[in-house]
RODO-2510 file (C-alpha; in nm, 4 decimals, decimal comma):
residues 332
     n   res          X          Y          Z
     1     x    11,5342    14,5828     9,9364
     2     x    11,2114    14,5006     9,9300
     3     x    11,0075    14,3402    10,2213
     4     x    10,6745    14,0839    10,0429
     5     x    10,4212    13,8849    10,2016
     6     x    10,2722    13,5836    10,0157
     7     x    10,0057    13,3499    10,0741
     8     x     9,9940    13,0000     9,8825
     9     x     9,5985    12,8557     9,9373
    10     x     9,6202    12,6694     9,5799
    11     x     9,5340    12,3919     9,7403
    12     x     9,5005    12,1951    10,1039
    13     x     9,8377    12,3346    10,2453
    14     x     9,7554    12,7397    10,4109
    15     x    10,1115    12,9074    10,3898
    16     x    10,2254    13,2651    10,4515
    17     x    10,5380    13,3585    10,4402
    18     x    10,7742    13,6713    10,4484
    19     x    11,1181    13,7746    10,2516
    20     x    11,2975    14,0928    10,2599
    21     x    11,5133    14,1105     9,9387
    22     x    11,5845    13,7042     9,9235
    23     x    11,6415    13,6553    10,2930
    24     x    11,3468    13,4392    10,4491
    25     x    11,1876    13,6336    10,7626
    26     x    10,9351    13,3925    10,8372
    27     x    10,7312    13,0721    10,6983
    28     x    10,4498    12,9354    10,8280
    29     x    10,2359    12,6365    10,7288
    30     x    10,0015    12,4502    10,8244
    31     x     9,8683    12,1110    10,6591
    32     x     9,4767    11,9863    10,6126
    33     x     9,5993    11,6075    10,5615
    34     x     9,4268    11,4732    10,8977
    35     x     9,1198    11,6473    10,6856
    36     x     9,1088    11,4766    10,3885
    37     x     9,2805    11,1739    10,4726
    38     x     8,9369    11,0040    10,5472
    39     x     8,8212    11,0680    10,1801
    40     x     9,1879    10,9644    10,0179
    41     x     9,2310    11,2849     9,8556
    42     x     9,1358    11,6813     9,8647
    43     x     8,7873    11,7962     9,9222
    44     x     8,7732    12,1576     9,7740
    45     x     8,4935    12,2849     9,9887
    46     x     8,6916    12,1213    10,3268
    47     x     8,9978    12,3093    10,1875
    48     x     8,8113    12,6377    10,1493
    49     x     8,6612    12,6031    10,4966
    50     x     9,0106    12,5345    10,6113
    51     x     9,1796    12,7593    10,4699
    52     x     8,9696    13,0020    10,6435
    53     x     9,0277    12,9145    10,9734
    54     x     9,4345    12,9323    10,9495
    55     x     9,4731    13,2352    10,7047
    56     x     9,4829    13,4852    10,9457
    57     x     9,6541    13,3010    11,2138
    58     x     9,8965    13,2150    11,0047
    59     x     9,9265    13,5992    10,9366
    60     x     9,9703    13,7028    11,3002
    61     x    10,2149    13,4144    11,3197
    62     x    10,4798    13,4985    11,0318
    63     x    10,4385    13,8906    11,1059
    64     x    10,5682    13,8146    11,4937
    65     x    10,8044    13,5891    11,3645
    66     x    10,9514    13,8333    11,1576
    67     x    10,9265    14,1064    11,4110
    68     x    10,7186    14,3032    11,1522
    69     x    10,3132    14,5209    11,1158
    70     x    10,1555    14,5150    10,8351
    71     x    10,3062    14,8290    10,7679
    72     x    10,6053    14,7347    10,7045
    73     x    10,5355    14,5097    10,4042
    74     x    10,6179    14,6576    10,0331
    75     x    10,4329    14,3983     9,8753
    76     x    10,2072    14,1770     9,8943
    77     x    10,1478    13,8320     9,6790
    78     x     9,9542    13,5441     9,6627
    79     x     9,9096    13,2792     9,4385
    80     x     9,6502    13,2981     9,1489
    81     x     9,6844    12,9549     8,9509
    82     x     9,6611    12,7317     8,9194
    83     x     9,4543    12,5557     9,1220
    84     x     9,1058    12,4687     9,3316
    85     x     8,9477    12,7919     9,2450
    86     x     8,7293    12,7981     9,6217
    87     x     9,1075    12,7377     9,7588
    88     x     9,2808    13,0321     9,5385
    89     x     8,9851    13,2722     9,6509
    90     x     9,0998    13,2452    10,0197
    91     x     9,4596    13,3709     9,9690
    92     x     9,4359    13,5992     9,6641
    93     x     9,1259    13,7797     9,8591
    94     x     9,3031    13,8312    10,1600
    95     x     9,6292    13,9485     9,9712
    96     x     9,4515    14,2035     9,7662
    97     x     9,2320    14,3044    10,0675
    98     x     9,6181    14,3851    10,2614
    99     x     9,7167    14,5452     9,9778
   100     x     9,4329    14,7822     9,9050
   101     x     9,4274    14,8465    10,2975
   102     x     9,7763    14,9978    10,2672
   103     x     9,8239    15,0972     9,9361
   104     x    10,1088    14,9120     9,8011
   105     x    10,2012    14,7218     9,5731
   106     x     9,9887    14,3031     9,4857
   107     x    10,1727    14,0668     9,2681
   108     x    10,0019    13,7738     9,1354
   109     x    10,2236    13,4502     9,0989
   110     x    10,1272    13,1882     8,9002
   111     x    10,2282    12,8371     9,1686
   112     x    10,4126    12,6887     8,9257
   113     x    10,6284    12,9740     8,8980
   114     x    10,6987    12,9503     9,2457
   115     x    10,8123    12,5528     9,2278
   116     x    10,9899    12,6410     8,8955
   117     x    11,2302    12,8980     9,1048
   118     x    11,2396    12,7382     9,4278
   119     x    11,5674    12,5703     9,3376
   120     x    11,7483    12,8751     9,3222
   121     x    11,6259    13,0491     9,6383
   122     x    11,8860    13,0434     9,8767
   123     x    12,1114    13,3491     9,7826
   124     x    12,1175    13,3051     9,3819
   125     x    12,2781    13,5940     9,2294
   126     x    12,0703    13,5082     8,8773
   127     x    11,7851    13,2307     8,7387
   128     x    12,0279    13,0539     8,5317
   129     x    11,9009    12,9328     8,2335
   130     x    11,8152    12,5283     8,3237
   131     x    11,5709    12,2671     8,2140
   132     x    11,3208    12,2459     8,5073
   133     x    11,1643    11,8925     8,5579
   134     x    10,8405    11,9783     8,7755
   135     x    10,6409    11,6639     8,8933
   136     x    10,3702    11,7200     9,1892
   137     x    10,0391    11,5410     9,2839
   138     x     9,8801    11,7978     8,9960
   139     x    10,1547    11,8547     8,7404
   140     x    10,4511    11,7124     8,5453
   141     x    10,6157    11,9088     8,3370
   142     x    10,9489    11,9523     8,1754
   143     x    11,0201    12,3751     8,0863
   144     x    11,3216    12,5414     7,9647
   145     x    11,3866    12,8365     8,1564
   146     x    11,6193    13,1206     7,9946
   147     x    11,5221    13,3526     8,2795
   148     x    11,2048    13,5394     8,5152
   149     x    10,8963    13,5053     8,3018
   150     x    11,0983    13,3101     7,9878
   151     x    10,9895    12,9583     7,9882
   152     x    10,8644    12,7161     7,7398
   153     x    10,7215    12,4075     7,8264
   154     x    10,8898    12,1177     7,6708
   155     x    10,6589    11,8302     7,7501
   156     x    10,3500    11,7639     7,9920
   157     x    10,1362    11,4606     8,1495
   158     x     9,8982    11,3429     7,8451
   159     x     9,6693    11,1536     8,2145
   160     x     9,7932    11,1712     8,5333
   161     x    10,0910    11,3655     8,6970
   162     x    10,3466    11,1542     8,8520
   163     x    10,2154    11,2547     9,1683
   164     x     9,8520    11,1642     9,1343
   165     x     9,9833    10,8214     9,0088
   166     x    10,1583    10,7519     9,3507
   167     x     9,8501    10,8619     9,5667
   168     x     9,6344    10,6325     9,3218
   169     x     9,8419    10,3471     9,3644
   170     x     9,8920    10,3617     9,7575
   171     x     9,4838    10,3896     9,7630
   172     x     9,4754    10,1275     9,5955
   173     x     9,7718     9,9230     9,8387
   174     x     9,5489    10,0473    10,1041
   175     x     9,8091    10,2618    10,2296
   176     x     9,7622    10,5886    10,4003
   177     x     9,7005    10,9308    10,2743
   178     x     9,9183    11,1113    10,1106
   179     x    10,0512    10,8631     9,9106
   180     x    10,3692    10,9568     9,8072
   181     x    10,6125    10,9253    10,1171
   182     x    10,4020    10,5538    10,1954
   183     x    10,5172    10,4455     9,8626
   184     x    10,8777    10,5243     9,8757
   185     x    10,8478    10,4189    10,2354
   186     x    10,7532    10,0403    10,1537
   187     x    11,0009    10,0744     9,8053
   188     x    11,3073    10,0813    10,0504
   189     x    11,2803     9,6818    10,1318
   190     x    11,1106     9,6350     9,8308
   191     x    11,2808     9,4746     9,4885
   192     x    11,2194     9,7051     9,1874
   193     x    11,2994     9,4103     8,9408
   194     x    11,0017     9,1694     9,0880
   195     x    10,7465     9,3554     8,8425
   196     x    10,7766     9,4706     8,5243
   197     x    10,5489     9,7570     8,4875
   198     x    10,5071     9,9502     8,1836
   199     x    10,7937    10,2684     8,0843
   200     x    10,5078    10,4467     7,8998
   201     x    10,6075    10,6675     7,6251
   202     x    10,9610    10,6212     7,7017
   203     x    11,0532    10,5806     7,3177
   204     x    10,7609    10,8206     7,2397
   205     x    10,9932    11,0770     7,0425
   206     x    10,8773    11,3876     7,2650
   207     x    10,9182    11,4726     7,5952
   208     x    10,5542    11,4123     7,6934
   209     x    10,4549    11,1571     7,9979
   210     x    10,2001    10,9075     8,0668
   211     x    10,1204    10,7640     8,3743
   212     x     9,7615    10,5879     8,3760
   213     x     9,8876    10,2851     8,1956
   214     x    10,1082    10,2153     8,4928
   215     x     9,8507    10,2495     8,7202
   216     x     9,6024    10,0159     8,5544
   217     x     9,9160     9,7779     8,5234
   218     x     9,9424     9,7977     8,9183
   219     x     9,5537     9,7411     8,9328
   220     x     9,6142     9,4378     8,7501
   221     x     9,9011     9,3459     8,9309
   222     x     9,6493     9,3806     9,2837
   223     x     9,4154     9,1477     9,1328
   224     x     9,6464     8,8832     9,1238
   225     x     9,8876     8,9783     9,4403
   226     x    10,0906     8,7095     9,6337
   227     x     9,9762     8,7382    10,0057
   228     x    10,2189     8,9222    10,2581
   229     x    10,3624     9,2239    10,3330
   230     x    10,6684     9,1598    10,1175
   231     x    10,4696     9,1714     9,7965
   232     x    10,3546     9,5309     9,8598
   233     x    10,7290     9,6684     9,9338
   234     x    10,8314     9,4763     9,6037
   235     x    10,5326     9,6150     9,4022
   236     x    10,5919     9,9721     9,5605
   237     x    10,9255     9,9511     9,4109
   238     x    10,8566     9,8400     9,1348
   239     x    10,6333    10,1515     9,0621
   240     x    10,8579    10,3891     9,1829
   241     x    11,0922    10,2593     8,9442
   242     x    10,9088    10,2287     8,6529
   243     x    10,8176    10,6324     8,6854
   244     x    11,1122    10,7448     8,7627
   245     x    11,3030    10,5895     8,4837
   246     x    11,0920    10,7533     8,2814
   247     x    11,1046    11,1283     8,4374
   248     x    11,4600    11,0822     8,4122
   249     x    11,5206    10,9385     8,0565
   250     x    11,2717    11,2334     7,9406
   251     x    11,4656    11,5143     8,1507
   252     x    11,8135    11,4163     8,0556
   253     x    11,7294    11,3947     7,7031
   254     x    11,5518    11,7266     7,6977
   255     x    11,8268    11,9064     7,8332
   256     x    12,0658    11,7375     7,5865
   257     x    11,8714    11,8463     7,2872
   258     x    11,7997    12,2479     7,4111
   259     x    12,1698    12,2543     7,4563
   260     x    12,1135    12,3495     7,8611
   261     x    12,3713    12,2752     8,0899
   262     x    12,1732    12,2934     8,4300
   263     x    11,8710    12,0708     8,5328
   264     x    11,6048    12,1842     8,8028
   265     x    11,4005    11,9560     9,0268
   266     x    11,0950    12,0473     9,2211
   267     x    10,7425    12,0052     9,3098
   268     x    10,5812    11,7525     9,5749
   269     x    10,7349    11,4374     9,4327
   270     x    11,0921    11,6150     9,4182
   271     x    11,1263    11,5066     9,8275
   272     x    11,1403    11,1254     9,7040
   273     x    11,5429    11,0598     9,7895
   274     x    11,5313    10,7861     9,5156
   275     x    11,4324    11,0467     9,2293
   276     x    11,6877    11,3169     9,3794
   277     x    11,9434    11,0202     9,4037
   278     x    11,9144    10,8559     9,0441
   279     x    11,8320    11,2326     8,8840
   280     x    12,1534    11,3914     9,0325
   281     x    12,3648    11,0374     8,9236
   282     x    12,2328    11,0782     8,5621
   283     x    12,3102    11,4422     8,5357
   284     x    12,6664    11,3557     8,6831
   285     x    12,7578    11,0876     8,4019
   286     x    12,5577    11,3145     8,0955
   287     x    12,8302    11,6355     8,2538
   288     x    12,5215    11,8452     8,3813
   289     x    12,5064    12,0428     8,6616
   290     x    12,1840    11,9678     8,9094
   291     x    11,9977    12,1731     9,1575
   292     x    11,6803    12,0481     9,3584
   293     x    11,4642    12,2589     9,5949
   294     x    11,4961    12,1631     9,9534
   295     x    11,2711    11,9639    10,0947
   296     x    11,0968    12,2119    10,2717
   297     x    11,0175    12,4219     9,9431
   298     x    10,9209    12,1153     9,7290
   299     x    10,5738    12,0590     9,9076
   300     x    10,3262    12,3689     9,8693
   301     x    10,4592    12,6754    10,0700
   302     x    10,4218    13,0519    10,0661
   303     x    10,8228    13,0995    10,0565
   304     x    10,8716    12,9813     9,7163
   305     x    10,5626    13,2476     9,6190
   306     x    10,7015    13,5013     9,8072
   307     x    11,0630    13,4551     9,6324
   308     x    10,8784    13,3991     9,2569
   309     x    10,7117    13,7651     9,3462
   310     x    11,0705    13,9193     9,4758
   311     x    11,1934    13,7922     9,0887
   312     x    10,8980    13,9451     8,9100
   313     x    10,8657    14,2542     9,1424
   314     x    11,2405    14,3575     9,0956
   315     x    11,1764    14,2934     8,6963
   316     x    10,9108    14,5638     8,6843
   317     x    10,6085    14,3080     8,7171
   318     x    10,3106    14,4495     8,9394
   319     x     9,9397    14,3044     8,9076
   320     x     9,5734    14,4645     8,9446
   321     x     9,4089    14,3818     9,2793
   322     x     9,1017    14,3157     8,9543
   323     x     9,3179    14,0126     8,8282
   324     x     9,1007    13,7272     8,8935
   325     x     9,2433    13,4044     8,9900
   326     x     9,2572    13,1226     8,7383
   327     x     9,2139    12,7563     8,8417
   328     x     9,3478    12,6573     8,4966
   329     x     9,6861    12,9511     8,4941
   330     x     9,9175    12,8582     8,2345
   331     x    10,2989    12,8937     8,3085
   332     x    10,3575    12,9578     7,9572
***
């Protein structure tokens, strides 16, 4: 039973975190929001500065947590794409630094490796095969998984990922930084039927997604706005809805046609209840079984990297401490 230490800098969010086997010793994260907020989205060379500063005490702090040296790590891992490549330099550095220090084993983990599993983490005896809807502030993808390292992606965003769209549009409300959580937020008194915003590519025959029309359609929307609070709720739901009935339509049908009897949900976006709601309701009438990573592993976090490296590590996966990090890292 192996003990690993990961460290997730692919981003804003500094994580480390600790498993031994698939038991979780210790997480620790800490957030750069109050950062960036004043610029309504990441600055890469605030995040690199950042990360800097609460790398190593988030080290000290998931080591005593655990009740653990540095010694008594097997592994070490860190994420390696994709990503800001000043914010992958921090993490992947450090881990390779640890592991050369000690000689033992560094696994590189590609992030969206570590969403794509986080569903399972919690004791799963296998990765069953499932199709995997991913949608975060930088990705949305459909994959069918068949197992560690066997994935095909299925569709992509042709513009912006679902999650980009929601901090766009709350920038654009005025609403604060991140976006996500204001928008569902105002969406819960809102009515989703006041505006009716585009379902790009819904009827596109492939499982590919679009979400820049329905942003400009928003934009539009703004430049002819009623006055008062109530129109922002109603045009908050009104996005939401419009993307999620697409993420949805796309995922159900996707798993229909690979013949998959499991869908996956994670990434960023996954913590919206309404998406985890109407997903889960879907899958119950089309007879598939559904699985969403907790909250607390759907945002960017060293646990999900340091259970994607357990996976890999017990298939027979080890990297070079000379892998270099890839901003653009393909999951398949």
């Amino acid at each position: 039973m192996s003990t690993i230490l990961a460290l997730e800098t692919s981003c804003d969010e500094t994580a480390v975190a600790i498993l031994r086997g698939h038991d979780l010793l210790a997480s620790e994260v800490a957030s750069q929001n109050f950062a960036h907020e004043p610029y309504g989205g990441v600055v890469p060379e605030v995040a690199s500065r950042n990360h800097l500063v609460h790398a190593p005490r988030l080290l000290a702090a998931s080591l005593a947590a655990a009740g653990l040296a540095l010694d008594d790590v097997d592994v070490f891992a860190a994420t390696s794409g994709p990503g800001l490549a000043s914010s992958l330099m921090i993490g992947a550095s450090l881990a390779k630094g640890l592991a050369l220090g000690r000689s033992k084993p560094y696994l590189a983990v590609n992030h969206l490796e570590g969403h794509l599993l986080s569903p399972f983490f919690g004791g799963a005896a296998q990765i069953e095969p499932n199709l995997s809807l991913i949608v975060s502030g930088g990705h949305t993808l459909l994959v069918e998984v068949r197992g560690v390292s066997d994935y095909r992606i299925l569709g992509r965003t042709v513009d912006d990922a679902a999650g980009e769209a929601f901090d766009k549009v709350a920038k654009m409300l005025g609403l604060a930084y991140p976006g996500g959580p204001e928008i569902e937020q105002h969406a819960r008194s809102g009515d989703p039927a006041r505006f009716a915003f585009p379902r790009s590519m819904l009827d596109s025959g492939d499982y590919n997604f679009s979400f820049s029309g329905l942003k400009t359609a928003v934009r539009y929307m703004l430049a002819k706005r009623p006055n008062g609070e109530a129109a922002v709720a109603d045009i908050c739901a009104s996005f939401q809805a419009a993307a999620i009935d697409v993420l949805i339509r796309k995922t159900v049908a996707a798993a229909r046609s690979r013949g998959l009897r499991l869908v996956t949900l994670s990434g960023g976006v996954s913590c919206n209840g309404e998406l985890r709601t109407r997903l889960k309701n879907e899958c119950d009438r089309a007879r598939l079984a559904f699985l969403a990573a907790l909250p607390s592993l759907s945002t960017d976090n060293a646990a999900m990297i340091a259970f994607a490296a357990a996976w890999r590590f017990e298939a027979g996966f080890v990297s070079s401490v000379t892998d270099e990090i890839d901003p653009n890292l393909a999951l398949a």
